[in-house]
VOGU-3710 file (C-alpha; in Angstrom, 3 decimals, decimal comma):
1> xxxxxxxxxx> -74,777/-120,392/-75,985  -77,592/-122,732/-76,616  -80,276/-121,195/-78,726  -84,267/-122,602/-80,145  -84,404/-122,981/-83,678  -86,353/-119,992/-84,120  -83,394/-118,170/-83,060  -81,045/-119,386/-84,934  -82,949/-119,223/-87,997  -84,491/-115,875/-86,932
11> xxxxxxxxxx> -88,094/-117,807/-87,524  -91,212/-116,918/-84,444  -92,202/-121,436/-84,437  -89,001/-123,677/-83,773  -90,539/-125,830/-86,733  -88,766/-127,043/-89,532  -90,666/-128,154/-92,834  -88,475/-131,020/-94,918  -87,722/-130,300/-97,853  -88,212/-133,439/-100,136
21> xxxxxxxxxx> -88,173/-133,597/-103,654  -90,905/-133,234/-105,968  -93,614/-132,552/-102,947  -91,919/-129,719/-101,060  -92,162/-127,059/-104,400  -92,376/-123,449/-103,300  -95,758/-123,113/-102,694  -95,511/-125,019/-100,024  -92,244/-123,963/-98,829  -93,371/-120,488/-98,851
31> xxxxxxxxxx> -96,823/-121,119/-96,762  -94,854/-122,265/-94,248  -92,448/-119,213/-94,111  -95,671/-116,841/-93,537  -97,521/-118,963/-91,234  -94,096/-118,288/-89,166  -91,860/-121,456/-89,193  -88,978/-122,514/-91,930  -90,374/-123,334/-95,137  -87,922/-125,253/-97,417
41> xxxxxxxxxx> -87,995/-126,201/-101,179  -86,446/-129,099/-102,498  -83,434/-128,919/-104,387  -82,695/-132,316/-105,422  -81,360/-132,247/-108,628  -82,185/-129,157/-109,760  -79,458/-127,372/-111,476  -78,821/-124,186/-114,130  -81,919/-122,833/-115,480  -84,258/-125,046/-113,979
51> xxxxxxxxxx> -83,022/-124,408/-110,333  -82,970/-120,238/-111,063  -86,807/-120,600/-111,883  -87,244/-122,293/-108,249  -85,717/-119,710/-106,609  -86,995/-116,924/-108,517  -90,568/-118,396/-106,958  -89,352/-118,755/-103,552  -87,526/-115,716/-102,935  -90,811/-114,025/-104,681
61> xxxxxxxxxx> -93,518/-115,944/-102,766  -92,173/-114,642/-99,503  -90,273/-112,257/-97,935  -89,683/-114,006/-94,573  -86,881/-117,053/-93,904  -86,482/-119,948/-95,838  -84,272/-122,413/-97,095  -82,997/-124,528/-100,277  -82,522/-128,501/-99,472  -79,775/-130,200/-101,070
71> xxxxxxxxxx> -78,524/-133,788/-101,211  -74,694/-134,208/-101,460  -74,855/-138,045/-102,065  -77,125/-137,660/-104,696  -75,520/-135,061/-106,897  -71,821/-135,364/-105,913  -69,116/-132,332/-104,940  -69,256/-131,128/-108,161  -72,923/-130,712/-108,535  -73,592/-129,585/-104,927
81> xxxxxxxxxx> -71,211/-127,042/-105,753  -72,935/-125,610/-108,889  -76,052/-125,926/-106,258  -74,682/-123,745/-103,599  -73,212/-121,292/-105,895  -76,536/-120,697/-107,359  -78,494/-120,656/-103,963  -76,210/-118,147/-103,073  -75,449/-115,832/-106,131  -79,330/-115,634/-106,502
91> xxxxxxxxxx> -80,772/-115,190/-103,241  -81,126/-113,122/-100,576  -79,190/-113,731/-96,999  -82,979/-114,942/-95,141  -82,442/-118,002/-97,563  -80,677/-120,712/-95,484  -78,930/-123,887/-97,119  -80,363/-127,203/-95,589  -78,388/-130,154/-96,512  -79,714/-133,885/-96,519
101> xxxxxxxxxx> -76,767/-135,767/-95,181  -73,456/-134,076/-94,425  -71,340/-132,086/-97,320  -67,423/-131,226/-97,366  -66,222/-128,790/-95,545  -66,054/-126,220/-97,923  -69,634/-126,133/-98,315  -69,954/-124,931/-94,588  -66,788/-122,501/-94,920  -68,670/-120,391/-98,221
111> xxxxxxxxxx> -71,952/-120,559/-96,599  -70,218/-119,013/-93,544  -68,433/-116,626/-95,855  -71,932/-115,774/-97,296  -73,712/-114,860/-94,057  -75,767/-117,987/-94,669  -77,329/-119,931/-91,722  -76,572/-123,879/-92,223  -79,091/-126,824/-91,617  -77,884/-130,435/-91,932
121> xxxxxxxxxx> -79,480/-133,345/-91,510  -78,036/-136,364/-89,882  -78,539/-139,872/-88,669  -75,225/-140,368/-86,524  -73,714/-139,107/-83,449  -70,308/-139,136/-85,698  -71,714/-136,652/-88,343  -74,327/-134,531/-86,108  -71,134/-133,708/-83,955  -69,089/-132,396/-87,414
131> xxxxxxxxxx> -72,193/-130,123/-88,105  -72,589/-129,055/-84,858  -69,243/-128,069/-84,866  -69,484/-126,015/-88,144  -71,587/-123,857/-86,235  -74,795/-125,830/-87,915  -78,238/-126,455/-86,898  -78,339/-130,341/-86,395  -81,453/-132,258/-87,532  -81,451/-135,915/-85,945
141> xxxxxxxxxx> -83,157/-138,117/-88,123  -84,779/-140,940/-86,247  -85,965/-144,343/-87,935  -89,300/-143,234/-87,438  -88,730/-140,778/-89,932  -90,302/-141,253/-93,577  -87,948/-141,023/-96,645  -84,386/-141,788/-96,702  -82,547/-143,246/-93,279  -79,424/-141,265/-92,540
151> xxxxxxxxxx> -78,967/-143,811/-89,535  -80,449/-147,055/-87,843  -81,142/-145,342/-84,088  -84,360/-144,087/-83,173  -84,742/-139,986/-82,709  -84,799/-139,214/-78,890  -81,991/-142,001/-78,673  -79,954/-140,006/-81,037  -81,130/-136,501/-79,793  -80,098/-137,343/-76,517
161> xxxxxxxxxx> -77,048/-138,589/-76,963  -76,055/-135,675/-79,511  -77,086/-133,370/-76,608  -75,107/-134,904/-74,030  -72,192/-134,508/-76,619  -72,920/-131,295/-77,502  -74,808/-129,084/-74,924  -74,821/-125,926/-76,924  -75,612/-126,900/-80,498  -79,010/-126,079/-81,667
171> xxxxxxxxxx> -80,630/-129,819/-82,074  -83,632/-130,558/-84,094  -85,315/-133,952/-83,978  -87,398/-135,493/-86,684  -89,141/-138,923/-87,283  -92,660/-140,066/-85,944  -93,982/-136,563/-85,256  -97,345/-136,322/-85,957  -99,236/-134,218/-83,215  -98,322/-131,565/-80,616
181> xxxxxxxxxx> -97,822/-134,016/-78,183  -95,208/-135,986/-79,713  -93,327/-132,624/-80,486  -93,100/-131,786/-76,799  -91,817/-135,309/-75,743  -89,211/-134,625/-78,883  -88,195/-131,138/-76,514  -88,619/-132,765/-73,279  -86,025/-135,252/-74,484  -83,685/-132,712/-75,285
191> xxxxxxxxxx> -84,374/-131,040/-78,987  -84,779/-127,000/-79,634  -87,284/-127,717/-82,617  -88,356/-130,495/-84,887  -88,412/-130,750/-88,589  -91,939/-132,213/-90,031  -92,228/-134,143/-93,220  -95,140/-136,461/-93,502  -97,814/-133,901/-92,195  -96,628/-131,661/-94,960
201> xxxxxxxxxx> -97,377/-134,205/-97,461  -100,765/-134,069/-96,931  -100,746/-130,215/-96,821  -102,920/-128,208/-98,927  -100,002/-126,323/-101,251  -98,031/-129,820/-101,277  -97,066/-131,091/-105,058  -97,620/-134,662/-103,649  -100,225/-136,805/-106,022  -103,861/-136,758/-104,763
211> xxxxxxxxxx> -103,360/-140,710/-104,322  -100,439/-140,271/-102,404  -101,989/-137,883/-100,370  -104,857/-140,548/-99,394  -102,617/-143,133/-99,141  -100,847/-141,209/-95,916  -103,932/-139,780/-94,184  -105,849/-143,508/-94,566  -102,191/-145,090/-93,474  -101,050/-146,090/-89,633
221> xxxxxxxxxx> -97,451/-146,686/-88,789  -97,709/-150,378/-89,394  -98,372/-149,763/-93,220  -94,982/-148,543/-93,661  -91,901/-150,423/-94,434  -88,302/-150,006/-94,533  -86,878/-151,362/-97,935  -84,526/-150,027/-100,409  -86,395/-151,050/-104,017  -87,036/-147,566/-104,797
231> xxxxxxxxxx> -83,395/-147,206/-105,793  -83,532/-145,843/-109,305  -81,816/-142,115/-108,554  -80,637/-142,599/-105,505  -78,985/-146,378/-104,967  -77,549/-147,469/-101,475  -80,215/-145,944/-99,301  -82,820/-147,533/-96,969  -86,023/-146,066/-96,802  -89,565/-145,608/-95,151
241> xxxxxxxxxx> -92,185/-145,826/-97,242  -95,912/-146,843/-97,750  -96,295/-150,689/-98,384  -97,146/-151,227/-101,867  -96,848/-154,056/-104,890  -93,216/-153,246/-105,480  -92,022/-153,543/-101,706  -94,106/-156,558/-101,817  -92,346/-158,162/-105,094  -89,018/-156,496/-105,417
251> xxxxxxxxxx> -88,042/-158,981/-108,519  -90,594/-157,421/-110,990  -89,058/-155,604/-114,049  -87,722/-152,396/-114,141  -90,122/-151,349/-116,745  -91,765/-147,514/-116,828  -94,765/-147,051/-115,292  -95,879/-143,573/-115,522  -94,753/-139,866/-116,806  -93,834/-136,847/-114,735
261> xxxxxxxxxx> -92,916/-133,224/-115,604  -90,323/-131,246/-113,286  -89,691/-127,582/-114,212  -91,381/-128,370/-117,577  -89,068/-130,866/-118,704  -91,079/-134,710/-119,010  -89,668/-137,601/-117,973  -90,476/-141,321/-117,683  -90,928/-143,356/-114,334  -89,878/-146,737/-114,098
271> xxxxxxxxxx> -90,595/-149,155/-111,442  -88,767/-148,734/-108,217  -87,709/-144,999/-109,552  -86,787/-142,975/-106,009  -88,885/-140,292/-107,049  -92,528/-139,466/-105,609  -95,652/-139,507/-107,523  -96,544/-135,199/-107,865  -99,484/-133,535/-109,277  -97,590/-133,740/-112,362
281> xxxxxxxxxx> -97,578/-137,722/-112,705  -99,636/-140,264/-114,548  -99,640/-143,986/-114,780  -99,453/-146,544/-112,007  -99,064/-144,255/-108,742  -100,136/-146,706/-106,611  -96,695/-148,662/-107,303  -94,400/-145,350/-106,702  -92,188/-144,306/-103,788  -94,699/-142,721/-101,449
291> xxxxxxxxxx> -92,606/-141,952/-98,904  -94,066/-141,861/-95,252  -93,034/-141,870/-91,697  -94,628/-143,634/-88,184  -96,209/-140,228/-87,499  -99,072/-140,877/-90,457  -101,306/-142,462/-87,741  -101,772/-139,142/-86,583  -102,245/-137,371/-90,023  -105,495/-137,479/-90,885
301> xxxxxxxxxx> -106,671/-134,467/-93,322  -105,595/-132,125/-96,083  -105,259/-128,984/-94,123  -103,399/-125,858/-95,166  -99,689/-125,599/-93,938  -100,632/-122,693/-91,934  -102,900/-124,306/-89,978  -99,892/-127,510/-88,816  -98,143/-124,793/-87,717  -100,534/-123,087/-85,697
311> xxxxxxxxxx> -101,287/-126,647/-84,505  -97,690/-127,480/-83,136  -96,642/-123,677/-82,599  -97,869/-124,003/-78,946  -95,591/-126,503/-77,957  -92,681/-125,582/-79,101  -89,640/-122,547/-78,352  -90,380/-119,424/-79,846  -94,277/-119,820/-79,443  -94,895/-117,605/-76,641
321> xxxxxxxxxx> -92,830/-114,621/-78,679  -94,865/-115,581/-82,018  -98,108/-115,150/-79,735  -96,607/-111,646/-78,044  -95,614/-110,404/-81,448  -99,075/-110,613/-82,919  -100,932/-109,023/-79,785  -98,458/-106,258/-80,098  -99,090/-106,109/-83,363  -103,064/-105,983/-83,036
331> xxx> -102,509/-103,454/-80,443  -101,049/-100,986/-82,893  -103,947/-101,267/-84,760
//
């Protein structure tokens, strides 16, 4: 039976927040959560101590759903194992795994073991129809998207024809959604929710640099470009970013650039490193991966993440029993 995304991840707003690396940290992921859609932290590499105090944060800031991202094809099985282990040894059942690009089977078989609701990201019909039939919620990345491209179609093209594959599974489209109204042609065209990641950038509790943060609200679709040079950390994968001096001259050296700190360990940042300029970086920002999707043109302020999901809650499944919970709620009063 066909079910919103609210449902399935027992959220009230059919509204998923991406986790990316370095700008979705808990704070953010945890604003979400309360404001009543699925927050998500970003995972990446995190591992061991460093990933226990991340979800010692999360499952403290908030005591509604939310999830851990992962990326399989960055850390390999053996990793993503120690990953899931941890996600699920140290966290309660309302945390849900979300998975950047599809992992083994086993993955889906302990999460299912575990109670554990499943998101996974996709950019094919071929792997959106092996989540779907692990009993996942399906995220169909669209070119429009900002960050890494799982695929080369566009998102209602793949939403669609995932849909007409799949009638039942519980679809979520992403890419180029920056307003209300371009969620509710997402829905029209066939999704049960939609995941957001560049108006979350420019979110109030977002890690993202202050110059990165300009750099998206001042940006229109056109100033993005599809490249892979940011391939330090993650090799092999297109991606949609802001058009800066490296996309521009991809044969500079590979020389640092700037400093960073990630669960209090520093690290340097060479040129065309995959990872995103945080509050935590110096040096030469305006060269680093600022990720950013075709939706920017309608991002145009720093707001609080509560207030992009009030914004989009209207138009999407699971609003109207967000809106009758809370006027039962004030009734009781």
């Amino acid at each position: 039976m066909r079910r919103s995304l609210a449902e399935a991840l027992g959220v009230e707003v059919s509204l998923l927040q991406s986790g990316m690396g370095g700008v979705a940290g808990t704070e953010l992921a945890c604003a979400v959560s309360d404001a009543g859609a699925a927050g998500c932290a970003g995972g990446y590499k995190l591992v061991g101590d460093a990933l226990s105090a991340m979800l010692a944060r999360l499952t403290e800031g908030t005591g509604r759903p939310v999830g851990v991202n992962l990326i399989p094809e960055v850390v390999g099985p053996r990793e993503l194992d120690r990953q899931v282990a941890q996600v699920l040894d140290e966290t309660p059942e309302r945390v849900h795994l979300s998975f950047f690009g599809l992992p083994e089977d086993a993955v889906f078989e302990r999460a299912a073991a575990a109670g554990r609701p499943v998101v996974v990201q996709v950019g094919t019909v071929v792997d959106g129809v092996c989540a779907a039939e692990q009993g996942a919620v399906v995220v169909a990345q669209g070119v429009e998207a900002g960050g890494h491209l799982l695929g080369t179609a566009r998102r209602d093209e793949l939403v669609g024809a995932l849909r007409a594959r799949m009638p039942d599974a519980c679809l979520v489209a992403s890419g180029g959604i920056g307003s209300p109204e371009e969620a509710g042609r997402a829905v029209a065209a066939g999704a049960d929710g939609v995941l957001l990641g560049t108006a979350f950038v420019v979110a109030t509790e977002s890690r993202a640099h202050p110059y990165f943060k300009g750099a998206v609200t001042a940006a229109k679709g056109s100033d993005t470009v599809v490249t892979d040079v940011y391939e330090i950390g993650w090799p092999g994968r297109r991606h949609r970013v802001l058009a800066t001096s490296a996309t521009a001259d991809p044969g500079q050296a590979k020389k640092f650039i700037g400093r960073t700190v990630v669960e209090g360990k520093p690290y340097l940042v060479p040129r065309f490193s995959s990872a995103v300029p945080t509050e935590a970086t110096t040096g030469r920002i305006d060269e680093m991966a600022m990720y950013c999707g075709l939706s920017c043109g309608a991002v145009s302020y720093e707001v609080p993440a509560a207030a992009v999901v009030a914004e989009f809650a209207r138009v999407l499944p699971g609003a109207e029993a967000r809106n009758q919970t809370r006027v039962e709620s004030n009734a009781s009063r």
